[in-house]
BALONU-668035 format. One line per 8 residues: their letters; for each residue x, y, z of C-alpha. Coordinates in nm, 2 decimals. Layout:
<pts>
a> X,Y,Z ~ ... .
</pts>
This chain:
<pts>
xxxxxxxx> -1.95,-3.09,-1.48 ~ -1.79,-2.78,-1.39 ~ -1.91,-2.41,-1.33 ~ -1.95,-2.11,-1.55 ~ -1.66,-2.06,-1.72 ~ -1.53,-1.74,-1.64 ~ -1.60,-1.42,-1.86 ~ -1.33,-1.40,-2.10 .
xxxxxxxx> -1.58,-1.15,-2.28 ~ -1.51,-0.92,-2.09 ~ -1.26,-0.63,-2.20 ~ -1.00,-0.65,-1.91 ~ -1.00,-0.25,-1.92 ~ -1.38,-0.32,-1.83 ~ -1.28,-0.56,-1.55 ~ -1.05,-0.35,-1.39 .
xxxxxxxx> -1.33,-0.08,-1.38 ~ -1.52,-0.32,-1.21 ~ -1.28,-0.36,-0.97 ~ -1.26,-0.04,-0.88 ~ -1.63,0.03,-0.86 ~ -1.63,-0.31,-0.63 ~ -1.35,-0.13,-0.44 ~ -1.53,0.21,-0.41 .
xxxxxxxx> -1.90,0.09,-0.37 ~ -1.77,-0.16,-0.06 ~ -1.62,0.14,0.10 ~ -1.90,0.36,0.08 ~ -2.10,0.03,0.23 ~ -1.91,-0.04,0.49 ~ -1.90,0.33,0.62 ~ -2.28,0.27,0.67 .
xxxxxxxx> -2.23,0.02,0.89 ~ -2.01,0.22,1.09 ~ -2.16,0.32,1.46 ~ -2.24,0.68,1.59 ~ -2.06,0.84,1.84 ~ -2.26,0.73,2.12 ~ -2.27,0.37,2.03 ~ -1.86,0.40,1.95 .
xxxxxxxx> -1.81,0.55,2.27 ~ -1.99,0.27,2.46 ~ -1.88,-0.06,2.33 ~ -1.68,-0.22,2.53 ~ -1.57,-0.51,2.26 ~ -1.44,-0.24,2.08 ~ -1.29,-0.07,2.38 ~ -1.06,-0.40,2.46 .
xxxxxxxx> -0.88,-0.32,2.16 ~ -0.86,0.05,2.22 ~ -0.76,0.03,2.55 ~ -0.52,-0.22,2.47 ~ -0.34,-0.01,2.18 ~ -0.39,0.23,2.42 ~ -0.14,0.08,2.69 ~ 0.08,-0.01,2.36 .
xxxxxxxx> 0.18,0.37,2.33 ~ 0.20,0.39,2.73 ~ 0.52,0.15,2.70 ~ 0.32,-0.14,2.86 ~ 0.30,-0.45,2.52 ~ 0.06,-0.78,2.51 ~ 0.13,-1.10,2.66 ~ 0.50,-0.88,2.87 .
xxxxxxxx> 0.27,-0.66,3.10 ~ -0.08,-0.80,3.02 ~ -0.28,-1.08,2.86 ~ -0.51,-1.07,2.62 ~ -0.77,-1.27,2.43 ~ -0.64,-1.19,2.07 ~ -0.28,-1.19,1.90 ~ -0.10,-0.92,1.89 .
xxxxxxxx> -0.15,-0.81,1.57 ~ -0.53,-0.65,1.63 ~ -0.40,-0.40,1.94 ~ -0.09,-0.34,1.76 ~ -0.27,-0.21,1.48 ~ -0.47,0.00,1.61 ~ -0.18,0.15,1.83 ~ 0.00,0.23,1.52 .
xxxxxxxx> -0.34,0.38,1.34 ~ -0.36,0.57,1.70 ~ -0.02,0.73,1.64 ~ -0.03,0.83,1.30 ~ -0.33,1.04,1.35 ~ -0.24,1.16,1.74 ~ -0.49,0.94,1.90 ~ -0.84,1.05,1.70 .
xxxxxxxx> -1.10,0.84,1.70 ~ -1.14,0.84,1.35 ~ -0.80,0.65,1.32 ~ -0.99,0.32,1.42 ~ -1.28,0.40,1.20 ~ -1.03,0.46,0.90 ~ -0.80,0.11,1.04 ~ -1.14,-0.11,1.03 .
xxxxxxxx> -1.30,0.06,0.72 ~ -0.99,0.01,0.53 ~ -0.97,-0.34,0.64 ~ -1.39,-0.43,0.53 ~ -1.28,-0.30,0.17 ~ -1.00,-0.50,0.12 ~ -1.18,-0.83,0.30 ~ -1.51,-0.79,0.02 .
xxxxxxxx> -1.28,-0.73,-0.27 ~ -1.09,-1.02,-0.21 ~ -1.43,-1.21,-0.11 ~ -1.57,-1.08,-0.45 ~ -1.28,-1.20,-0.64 ~ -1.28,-1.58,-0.44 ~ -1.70,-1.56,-0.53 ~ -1.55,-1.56,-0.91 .
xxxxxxxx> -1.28,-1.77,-0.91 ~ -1.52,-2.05,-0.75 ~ -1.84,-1.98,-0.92 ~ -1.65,-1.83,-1.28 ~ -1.98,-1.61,-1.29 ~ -1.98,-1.24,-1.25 ~ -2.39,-1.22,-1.17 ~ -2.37,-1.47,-0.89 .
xxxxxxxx> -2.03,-1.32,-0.79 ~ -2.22,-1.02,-0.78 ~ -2.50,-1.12,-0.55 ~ -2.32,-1.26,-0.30 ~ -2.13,-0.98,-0.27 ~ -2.42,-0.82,-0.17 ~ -2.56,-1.07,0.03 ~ -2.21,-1.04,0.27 .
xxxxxxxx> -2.23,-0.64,0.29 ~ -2.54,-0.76,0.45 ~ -2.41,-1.02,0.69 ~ -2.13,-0.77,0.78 ~ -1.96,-0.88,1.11 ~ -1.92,-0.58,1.42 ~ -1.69,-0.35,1.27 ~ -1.41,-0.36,1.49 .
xxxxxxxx> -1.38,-0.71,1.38 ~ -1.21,-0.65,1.05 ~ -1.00,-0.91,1.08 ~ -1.23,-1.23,1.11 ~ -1.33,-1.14,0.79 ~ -1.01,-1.03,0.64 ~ -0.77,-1.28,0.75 ~ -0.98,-1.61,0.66 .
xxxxxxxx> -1.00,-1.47,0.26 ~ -0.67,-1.35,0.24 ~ -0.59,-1.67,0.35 ~ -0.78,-1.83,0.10 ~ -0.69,-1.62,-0.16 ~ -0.33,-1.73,-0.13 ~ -0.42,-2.05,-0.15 ~ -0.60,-2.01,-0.50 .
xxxxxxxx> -0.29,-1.79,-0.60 ~ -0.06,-2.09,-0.50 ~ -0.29,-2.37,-0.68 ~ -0.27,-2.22,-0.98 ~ 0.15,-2.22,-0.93 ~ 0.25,-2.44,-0.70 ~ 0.61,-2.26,-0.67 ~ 0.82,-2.12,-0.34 .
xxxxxxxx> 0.73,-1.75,-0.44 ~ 0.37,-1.86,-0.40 ~ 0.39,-2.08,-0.10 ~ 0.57,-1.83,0.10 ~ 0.28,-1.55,0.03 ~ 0.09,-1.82,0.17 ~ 0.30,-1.88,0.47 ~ 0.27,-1.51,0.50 .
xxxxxxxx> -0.09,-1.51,0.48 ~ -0.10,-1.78,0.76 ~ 0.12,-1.58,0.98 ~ -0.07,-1.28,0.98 ~ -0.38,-1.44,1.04 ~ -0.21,-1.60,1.34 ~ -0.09,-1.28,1.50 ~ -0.47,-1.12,1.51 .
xxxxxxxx> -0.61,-1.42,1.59 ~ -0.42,-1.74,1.74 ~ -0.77,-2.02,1.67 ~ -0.76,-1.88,1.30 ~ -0.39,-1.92,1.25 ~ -0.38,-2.24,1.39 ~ -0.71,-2.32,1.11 ~ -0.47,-2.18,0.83 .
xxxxxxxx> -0.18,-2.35,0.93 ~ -0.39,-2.70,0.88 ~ -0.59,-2.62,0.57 ~ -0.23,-2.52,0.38 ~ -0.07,-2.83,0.54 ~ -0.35,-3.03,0.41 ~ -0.32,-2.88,0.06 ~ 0.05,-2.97,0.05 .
xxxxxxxx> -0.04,-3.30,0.10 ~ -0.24,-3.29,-0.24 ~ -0.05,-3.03,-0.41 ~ 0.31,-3.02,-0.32 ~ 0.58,-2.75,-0.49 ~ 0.70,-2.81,-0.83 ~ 0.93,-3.08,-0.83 ~ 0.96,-3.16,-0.42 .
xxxxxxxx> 0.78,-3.40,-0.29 ~ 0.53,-3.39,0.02 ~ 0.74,-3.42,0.28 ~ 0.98,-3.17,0.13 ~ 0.71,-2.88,0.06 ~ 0.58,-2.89,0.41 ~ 0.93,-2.87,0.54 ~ 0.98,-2.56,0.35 .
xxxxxxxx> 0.60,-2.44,0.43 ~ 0.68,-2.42,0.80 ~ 1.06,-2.22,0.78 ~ 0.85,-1.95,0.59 ~ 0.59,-1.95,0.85 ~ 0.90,-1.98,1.16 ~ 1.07,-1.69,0.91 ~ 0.80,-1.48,0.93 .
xxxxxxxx> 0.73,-1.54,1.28 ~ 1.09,-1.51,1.45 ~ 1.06,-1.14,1.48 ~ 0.74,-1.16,1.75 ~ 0.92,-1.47,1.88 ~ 1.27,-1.31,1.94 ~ 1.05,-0.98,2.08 ~ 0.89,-1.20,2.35 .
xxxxxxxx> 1.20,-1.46,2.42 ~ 1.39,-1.08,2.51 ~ 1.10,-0.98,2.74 ~ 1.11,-1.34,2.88 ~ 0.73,-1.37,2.77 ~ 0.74,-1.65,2.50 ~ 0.63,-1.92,2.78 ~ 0.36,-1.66,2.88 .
xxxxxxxx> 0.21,-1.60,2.51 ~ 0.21,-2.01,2.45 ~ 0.02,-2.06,2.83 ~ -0.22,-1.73,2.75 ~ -0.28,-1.82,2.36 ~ -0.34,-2.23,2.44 ~ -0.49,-2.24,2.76 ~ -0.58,-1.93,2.91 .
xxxxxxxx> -0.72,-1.75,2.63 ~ -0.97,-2.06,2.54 ~ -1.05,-2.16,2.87 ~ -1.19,-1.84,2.95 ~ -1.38,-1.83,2.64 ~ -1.55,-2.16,2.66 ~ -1.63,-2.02,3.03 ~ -1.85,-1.81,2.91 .
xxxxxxxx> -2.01,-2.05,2.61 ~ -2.37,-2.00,2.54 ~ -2.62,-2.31,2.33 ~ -2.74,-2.11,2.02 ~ -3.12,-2.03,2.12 ~ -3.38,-2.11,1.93 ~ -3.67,-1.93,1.91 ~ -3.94,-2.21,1.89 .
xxxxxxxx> -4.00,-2.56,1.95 ~ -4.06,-2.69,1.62 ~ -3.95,-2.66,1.26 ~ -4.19,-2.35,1.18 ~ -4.07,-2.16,1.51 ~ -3.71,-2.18,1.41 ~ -3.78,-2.06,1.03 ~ -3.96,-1.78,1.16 .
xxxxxxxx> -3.65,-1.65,1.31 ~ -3.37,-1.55,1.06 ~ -3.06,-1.62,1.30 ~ -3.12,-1.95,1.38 ~ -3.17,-2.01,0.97 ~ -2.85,-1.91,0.88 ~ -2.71,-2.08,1.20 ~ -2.82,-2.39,1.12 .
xxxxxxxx> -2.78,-2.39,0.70 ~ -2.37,-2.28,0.76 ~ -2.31,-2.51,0.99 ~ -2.48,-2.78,0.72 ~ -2.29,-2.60,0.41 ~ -1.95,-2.80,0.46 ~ -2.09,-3.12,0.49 ~ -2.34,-3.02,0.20 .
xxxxxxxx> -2.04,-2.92,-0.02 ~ -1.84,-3.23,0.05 ~ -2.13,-3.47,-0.05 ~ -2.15,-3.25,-0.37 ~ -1.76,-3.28,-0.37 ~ -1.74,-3.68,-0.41 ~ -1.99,-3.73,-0.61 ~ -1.88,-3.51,-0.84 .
xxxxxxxx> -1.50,-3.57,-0.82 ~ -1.44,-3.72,-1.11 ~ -1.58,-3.41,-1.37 ~ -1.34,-3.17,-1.15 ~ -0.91,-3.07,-1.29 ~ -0.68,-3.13,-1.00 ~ -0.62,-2.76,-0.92 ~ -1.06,-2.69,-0.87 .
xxxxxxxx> -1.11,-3.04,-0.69 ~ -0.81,-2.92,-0.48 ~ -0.91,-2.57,-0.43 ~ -1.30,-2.74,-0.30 ~ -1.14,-2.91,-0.03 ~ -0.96,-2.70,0.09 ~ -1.22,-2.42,0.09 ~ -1.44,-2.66,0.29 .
xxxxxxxx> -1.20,-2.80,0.52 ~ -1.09,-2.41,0.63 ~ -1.51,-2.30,0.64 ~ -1.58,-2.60,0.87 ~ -1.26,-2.52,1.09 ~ -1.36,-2.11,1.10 ~ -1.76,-2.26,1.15 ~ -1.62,-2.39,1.48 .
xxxxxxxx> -1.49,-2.02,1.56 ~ -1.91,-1.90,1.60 ~ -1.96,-2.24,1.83 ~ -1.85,-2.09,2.19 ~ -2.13,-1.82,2.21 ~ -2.39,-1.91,1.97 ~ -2.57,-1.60,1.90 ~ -2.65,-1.42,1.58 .
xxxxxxxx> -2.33,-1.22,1.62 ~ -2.05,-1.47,1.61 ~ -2.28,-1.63,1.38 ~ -2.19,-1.34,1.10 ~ -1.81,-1.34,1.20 ~ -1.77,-1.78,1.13 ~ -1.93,-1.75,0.80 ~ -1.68,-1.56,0.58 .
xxxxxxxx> -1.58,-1.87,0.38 ~ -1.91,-2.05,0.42 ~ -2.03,-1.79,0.15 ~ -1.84,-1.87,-0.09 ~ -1.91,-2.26,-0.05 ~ -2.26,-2.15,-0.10 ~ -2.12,-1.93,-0.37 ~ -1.99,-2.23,-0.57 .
xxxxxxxx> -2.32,-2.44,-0.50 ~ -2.55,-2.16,-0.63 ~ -2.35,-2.18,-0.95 ~ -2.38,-2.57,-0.99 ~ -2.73,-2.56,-0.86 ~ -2.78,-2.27,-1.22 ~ -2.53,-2.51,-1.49 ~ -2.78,-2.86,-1.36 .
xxxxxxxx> -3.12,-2.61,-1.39 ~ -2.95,-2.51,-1.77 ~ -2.92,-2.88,-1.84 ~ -3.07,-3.06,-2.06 ~ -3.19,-3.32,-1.76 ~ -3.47,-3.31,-1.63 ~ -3.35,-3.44,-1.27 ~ -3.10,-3.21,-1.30 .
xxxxxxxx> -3.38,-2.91,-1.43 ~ -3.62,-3.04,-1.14 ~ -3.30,-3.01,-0.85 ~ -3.15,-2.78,-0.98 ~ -3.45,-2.53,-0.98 ~ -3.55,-2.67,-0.62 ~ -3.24,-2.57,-0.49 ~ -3.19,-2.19,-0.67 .
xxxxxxxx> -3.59,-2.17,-0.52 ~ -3.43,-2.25,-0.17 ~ -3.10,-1.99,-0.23 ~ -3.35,-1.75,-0.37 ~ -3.56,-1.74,-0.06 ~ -3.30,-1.73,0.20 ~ -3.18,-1.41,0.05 ~ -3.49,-1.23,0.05 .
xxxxxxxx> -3.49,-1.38,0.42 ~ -3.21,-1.19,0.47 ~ -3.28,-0.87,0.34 ~ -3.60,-0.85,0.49 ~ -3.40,-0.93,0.80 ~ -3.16,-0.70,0.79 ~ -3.24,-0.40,0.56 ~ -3.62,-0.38,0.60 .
xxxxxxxx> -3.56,-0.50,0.99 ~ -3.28,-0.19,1.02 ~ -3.06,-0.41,1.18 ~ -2.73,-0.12,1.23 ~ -2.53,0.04,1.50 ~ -2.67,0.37,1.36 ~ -2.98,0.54,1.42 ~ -2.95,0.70,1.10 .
xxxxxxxx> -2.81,0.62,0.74 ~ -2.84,0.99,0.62 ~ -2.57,1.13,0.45 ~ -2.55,1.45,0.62 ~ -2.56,1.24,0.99 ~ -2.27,1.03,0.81 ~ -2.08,1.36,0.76 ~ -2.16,1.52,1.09 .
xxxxxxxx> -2.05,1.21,1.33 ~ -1.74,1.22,1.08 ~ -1.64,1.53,1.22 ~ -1.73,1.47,1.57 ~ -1.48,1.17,1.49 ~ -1.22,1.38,1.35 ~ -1.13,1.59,1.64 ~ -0.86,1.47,1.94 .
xxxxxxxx> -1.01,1.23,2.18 ~ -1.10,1.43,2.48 ~ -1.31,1.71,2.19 ~ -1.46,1.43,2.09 ~ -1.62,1.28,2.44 ~ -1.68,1.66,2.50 ~ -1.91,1.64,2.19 ~ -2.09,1.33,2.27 .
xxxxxxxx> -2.14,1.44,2.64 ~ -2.34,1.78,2.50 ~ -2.55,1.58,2.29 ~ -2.57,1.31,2.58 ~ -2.52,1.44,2.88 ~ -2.69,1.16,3.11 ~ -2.59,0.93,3.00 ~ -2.43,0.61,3.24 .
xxxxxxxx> -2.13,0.61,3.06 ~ -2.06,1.00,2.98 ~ -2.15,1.06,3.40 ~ -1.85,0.77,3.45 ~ -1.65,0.91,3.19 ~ -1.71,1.30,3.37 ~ -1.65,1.14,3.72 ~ -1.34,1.01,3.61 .
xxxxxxxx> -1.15,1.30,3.42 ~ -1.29,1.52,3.79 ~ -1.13,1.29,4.00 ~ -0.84,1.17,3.85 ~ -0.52,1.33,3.74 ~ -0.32,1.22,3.41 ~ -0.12,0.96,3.41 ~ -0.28,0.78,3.74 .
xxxxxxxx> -0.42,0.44,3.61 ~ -0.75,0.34,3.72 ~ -0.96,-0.05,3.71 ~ -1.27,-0.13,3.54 ~ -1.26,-0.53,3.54 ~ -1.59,-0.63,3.44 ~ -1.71,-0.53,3.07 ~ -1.63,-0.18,3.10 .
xxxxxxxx> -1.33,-0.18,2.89 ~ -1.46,0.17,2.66 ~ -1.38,0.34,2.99 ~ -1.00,0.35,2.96 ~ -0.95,0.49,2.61 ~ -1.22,0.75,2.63 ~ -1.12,0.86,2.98 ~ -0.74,0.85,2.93 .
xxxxxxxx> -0.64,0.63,3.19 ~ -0.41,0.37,3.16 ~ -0.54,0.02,3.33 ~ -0.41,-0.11,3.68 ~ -0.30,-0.44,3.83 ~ -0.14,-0.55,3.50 ~ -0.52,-0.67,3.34 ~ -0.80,-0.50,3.15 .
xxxxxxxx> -1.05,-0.69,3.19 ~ -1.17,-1.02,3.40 ~ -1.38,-1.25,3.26 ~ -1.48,-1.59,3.36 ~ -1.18,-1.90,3.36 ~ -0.95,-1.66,3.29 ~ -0.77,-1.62,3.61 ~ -0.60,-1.88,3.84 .
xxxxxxxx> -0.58,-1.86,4.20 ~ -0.23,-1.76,4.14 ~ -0.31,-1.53,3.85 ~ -0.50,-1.36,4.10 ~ -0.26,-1.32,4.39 ~ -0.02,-1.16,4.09 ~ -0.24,-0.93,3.96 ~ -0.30,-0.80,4.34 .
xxxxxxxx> 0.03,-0.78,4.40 ~ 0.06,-0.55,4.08 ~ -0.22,-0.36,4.22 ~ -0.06,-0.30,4.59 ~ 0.26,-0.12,4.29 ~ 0.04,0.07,4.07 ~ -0.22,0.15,4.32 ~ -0.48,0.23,4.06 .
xxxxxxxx> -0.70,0.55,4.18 ~ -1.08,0.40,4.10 ~ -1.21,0.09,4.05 ~ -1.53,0.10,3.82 ~ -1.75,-0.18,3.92 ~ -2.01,-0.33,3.68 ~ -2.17,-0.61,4.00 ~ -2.53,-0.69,3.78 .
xxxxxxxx> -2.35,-0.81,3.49 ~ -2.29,-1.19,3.44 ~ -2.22,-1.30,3.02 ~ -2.57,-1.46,3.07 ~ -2.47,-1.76,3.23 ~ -2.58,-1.68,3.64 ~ -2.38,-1.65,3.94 ~ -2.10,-1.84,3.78 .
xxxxxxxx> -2.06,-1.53,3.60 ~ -2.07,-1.31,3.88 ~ -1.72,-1.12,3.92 ~ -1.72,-1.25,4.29 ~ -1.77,-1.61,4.22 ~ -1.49,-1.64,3.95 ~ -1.24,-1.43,4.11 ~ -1.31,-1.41,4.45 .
xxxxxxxx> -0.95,-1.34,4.59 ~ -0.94,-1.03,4.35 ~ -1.26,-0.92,4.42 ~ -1.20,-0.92,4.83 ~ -0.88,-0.73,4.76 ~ -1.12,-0.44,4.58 ~ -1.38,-0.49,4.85 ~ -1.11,-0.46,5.12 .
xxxxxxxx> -0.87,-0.19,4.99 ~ -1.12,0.06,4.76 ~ -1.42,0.27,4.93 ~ -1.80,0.31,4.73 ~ -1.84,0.66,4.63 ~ -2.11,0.64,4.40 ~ -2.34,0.47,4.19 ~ -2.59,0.46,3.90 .
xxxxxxxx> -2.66,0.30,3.60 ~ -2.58,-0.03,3.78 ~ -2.25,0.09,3.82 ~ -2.05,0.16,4.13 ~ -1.75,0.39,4.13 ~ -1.51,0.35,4.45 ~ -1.18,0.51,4.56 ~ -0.89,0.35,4.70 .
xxxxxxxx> -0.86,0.43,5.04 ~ -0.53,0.53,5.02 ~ -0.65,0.82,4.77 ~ -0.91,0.90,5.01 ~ -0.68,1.21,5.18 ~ -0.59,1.36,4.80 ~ -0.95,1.32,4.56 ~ -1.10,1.65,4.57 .
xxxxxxxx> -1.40,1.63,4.82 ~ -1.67,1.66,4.60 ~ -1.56,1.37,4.46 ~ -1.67,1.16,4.75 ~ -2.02,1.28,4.82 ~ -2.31,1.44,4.62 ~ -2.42,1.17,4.33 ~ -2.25,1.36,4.02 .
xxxxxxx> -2.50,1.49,3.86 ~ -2.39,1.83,3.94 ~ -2.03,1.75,3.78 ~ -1.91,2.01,3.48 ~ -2.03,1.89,3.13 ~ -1.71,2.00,2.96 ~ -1.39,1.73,3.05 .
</pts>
């Protein structure tokens, strides 16, 4: 019983026009979900890896002079998409829209190879421009289907050329994201089990498997072994990293007590049938075992195995959000089981008619669930989808960074974070760093100002008592101008996540050694005291609101 067979009708002139049109109409998708200036200017998510690339180009690197959540692959790349276009906005824009188009036209082309039908290939597609992850998480979706798609490309020939794309593959995906690598590494170690090279044996091919991936890995190892940082980036990327994330864990709310509360609400529907979709497939998987080739029955397993693992990914803070970014490979599981749920409906039994139509009904509904979630619903970072809006925030992106807050402060000029943004550049000099620990992270890039104390950000679990006393200590060298304090936030969890309850010895040093100047928005701006003599006066008094527009 297996799927379509693929479209060998099909002119491969035509097909390759189809690729190009899938190539071309996911671009100009995926530059509608891209944010306006205001909303840009403001996330902070996105700011981490700003502000990170940021410090890159200052001379300060990941896990050497300061940790960080991710690998070092996502502020690296957007350091380098910085420098080729002199620090522009636009350059992440262009970084994460280039790396949306590539993610769908690989997705697209895994849709095909599992389901072997363009219609349903073509559906889905559209389905996932709607589930689109926050852009500046390009990679959660790219990494998991280029992994993939190695994987298909090395079932179909098992040889070393194709196993060390895949090692290559896996590598990459570890050095944006260290939890994803570490689900790559297992899925491909688990397919060389079943599938080993041509002519080596198990044993032998996963030998070989792993001096690609240490091959491809040696140059970030041998860069951190020379800073003396390799024992940092295990410590930061096993248990820092995660610790601090499942610090700040969230249950997945439900809206509703009962079955017909939680169907009303379209997150927790497509929460609850992803995380089923893996154990779904594998049910379908060995029962069917026996009408699949070797290469297909391998390719199922390993496509569920690596859509359970990335499920787990959207577990930690269980919102509609990380929801989107864990589902990348669950699609195409759902792919493949819309395309046996149409060949049983096209049988010639009636059970299979009778489940086979029950369960397209049930696919059927979901997505107009979804698009009546999420196009009707306007669920976007934008306010609007007009062409000539598109093409003016693109020019407002466009211009160097400092033109570009000037033109989101005339449009906004009262903003919280345009007044923190104006106090900043009024206050500060150049070069002087400043410290913006709690979810304010958009601050540095924006403002220009490297961060302080050897940290960006300070989040729950992810300091130690003696992290704490070293991050002071940097503090007392770099003596950082401002500290920008955000007091009512807490990741929704209480006082636990209160920035003087988890770090308390960093907090008192801030308490102790910086002076309140101002505050609004639920911000509080304050100066180190030993600044105090050299910030210009107005600086200290007066509540900002009569500070210049232009920066």
């Amino acid at each position: 019983m297996n799927s379509f067979r693929p479209d060998r009708s099909i002119d491969s002139f035509y097909m390759m026009l189809l690729q190009v049109c899938i190539l071309t109409g996911c671009f100009a998708v995926v530059l509608l979900h891209l944010p306006d200036p205001l909303h840009f200017i403001s996330d902070n998510d996105w700011g981490l890896q700003l502000a990170a690339a940021d410090q890159i180009l200052g001379g300060e690197h990941p896990f050497i002079d300061f940790p960080i959540y991710y690998g070092p692959l996502t502020p690296y790349a957007s350091a380098l998409a910085q420098l080729l276009l002199q620090k522009q906005p636009l350059a992440e824009l262009l970084l994460v829209s280039t790396g949306y188009t590539l993610a769908y036209f690989l997705l697209f082309n895994l849709f095909r190879q599992i389901s072997g039908n363009l219609i349903i290939s073509l559906l889905m597609l559209c389905v996932s421009l709607l589930l689109m992850p926050r852009m500046y998480k390009y990679y959660i979706l790219l990494c998991p289907v280029l992994v993939m798609s190695g994987i298909f490309w090395y079932l179909k020939k098992p040889r070393l050329l194709q196993l060390f794309a895949v090692a290559l593959t896996v590598v990459l995906t570890g050095l944006y994201r260290q939890d994803y690598g570490a689900y790559a590494f297992l899925t491909c170690s688990f397919i060389l089990v079943l599938k080993p090279l041509e002519g080596c044996d198990r044993l032998v091919s996963i030998f070989k498997f792993c001096c690609a991936v240490l091959l491809f890995t040696l140059p970030w190892l041998v860069f951190l072994v020379f800073h003396g940082s390799f024992i940092n980036y295990l410590q930061t990327s096993i248990f820092q990293a995660p610790r601090a994330i499942m610090s700040i864990a969230l249950p997945y709310s439900m809206k509703g007590q009962d079955l017909s509360g939680i169907f009303a609400d379209f997150p927790s529907v497509l929460f609850l049938i992803s995380q089923s979709l893996p154990t779904v497939g594998l049910i379908l998987l060995l029962i069917l075992y026996r009408k699949f080739d070797d290469v297909r029955w391998v390719r199922l397993a390993a496509l569920i195995l690596f859509a359970q693992l990335c499920l787990i990914q959207g577990m930690h803070r269980q919102d509609y959000q990380h929801t989107l970014q864990a589902i990348p490979l669950a699609l195409v599981l759902c792919c493949w089981l819309i395309s046996i749920a149409c060949k049983a409906f096209l049988s010639s039994s009636l059970f299979s008619k009778v489940t086979g139509g029950l369960a397209l009904l049930i696919f059927s509904g979901l997505g107009i669930y979804c698009i009546q979630y999420n196009v009707i619903e306007s669920r976007s970072y934008r306010d609007s989808a007009e062409i000539r809006q598109l093409v003016e925030d693109y020019k407002i992106f466009a211009q160097p960074r400092q033109a570009f807050v000037d033109s989101v402060a005339r449009k906004n000029p009262n903003t919280v974070q345009i007044r923190t943004l104006r106090y900043i550049a009024e206050c500060t000099r150049p070069g002087e760093r400043i410290a913006a620990y709690v979810r304010l992270t958009s601050l540095y890039y924006f403002a220009d100002r490297m961060f302080g104390g050897g940290i960006m950000s300070v989040n729950p679990g992810l300091l130690t008592q003696q992290q704490e006393r070293e991050v002071i200590a940097k503090l007392r060298n770099q003596e950082p101008v401002l500290f920008i304090d955000n007091p009512l936030f807490n990741y929704g969890i209480g006082n636990r996540g209160v920035f003087g309850i988890y770090s308390p010895l960093l907090h008192q040093f801030l308490a102790e050694n910086f002076i309140t100047v101002r505050a609004w928005g639920g911000r509080t701006i304050s100066v180190n005291r030993r600044y105090l003599a050299t910030v210009p006066q107005r600086c200290l008094s007066g509540d900002g609101k009569k500070m210049v527009t232009s920066m």
